[in-house]
C-alpha positions in Angstrom: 24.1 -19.0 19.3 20.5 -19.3 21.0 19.4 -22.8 22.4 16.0 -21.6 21.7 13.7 -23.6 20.1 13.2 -22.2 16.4 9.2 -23.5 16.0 8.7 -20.9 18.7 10.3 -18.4 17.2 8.2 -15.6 15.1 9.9 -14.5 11.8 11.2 -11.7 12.9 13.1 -13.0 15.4 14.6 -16.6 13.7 15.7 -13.8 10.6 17.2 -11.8 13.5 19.1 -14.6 14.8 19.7 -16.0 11.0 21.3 -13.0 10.3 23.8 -13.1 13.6 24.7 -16.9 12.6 25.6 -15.4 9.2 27.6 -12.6 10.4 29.6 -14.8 13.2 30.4 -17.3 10.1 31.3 -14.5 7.3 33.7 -13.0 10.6 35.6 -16.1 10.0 36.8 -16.1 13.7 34.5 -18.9 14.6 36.4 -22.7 15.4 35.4 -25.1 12.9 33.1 -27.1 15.1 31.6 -24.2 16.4 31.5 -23.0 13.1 29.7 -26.3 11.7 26.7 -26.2 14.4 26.1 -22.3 13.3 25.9 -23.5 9.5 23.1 -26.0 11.0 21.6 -23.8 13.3 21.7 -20.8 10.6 19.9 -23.5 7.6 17.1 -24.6 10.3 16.2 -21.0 10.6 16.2 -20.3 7.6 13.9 -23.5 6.9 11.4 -22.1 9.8 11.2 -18.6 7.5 10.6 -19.8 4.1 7.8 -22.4 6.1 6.7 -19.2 7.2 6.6 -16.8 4.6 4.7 -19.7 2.8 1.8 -20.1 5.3 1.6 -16.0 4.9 1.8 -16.3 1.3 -1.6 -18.5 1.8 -3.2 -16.9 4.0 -3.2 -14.0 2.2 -4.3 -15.4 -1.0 -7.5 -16.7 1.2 -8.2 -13.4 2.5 -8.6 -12.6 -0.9 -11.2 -15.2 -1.8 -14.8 -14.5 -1.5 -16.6 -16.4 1.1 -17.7 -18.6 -2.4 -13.9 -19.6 -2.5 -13.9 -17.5 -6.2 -11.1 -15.1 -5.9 -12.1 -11.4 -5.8 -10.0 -10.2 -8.8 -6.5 -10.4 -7.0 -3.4 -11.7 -8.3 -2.0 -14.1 -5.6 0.6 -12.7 -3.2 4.0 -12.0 -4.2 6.5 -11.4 -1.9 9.1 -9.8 -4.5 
């Protein structure tokens, strides 16, 4: 488990590191307490990548708008 600080991470690398956490827990070889602090670690990353797939999901949708703030005829973004 990383002590770095998640705000500073990019998306790439807090799913990266979300991804580990999940693995060591699924593994099952973790000790409980251990095991609790990964669970929190693991649901504060994945709280800094849905914050941050929402402020891309908005930025895109302004890139889209004209410089009227009337939308150009796109559908807003959809990341399924």
């Amino acid at each position: 488990m990383s002590d770095r600080k998640i705000d500073a991470m990019s998306f790439e690398e807090a799913m990266e590191e979300l991804e580990s956490v999940v693995s060591q827990l699924e593994n099952g070889q973790v000790p409980l307490d251990k095991s609790i602090g990964l669970y929190e670690r693991g649901e504060a990353l994945r709280k800094h990548c849905d914050g941050r797939l929402k402020d891309a999901e908005l930025r895109v949708e302004k890139i889209i708008q004209g410089a009227d703030g009337e939308a150009k005829g796109a559908e807003p973004f959809d990341a399924e």
